[in-house]
TIFI-753591 format. One record per residue (C-alpha): residue in three letters; x, y, z. Coordinates in steps of 0.25 Angstrom, whole numbers, plus 5000, padded with zeros to 4 digits. Layout:
AlaXYZ ...
***
This chain:
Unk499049874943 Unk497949794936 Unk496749724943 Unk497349594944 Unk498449664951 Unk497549724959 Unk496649614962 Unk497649524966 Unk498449644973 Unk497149654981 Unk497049514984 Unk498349494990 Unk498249615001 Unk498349555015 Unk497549635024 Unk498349735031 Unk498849855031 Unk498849945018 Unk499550085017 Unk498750195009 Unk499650285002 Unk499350414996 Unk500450524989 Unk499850644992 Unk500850774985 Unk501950684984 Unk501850624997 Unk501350505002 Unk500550465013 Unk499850355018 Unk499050265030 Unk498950135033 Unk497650065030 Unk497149925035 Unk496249895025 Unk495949905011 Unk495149845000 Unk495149844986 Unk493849914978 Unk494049894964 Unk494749834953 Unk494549914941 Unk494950024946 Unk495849974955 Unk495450024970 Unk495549994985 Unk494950044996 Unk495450115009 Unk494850175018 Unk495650325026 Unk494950375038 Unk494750525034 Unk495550555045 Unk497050525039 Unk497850615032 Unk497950495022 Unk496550515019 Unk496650675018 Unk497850625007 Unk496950515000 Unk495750644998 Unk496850734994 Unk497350644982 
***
């Protein structure tokens, strides 16, 4: 994906509800987040924020 891509990927997002997925020794696991941003385009991030309570957040650290 390029920035534009990303950008107008970005742009287009409703608010709602976004899945967080992580593959963690071949298996994958995930949450459901209501909210996320985007950071940066170069590189290309978003932002998320796990409470340090879920297992998906012990996966996240793990990777």
């Amino acid at each position: 994906m390029n920035p534009a891509e990303f950008r107008k990927a970005m742009g287009a997002f409703a608010t709602g509800v976004t899945i967080i997925t992580v593959d963690l020794d071949g298996e994958v696991h995930g949450m459901t987040a209501n909210a996320f941003t985007s950071v940066s385009l170069d590189p290309m991030l978003v932002l998320v924020c796990v409470d340090h309570s879920t297992r998906t957040h012990a996966h996240l650290h793990t990777k």
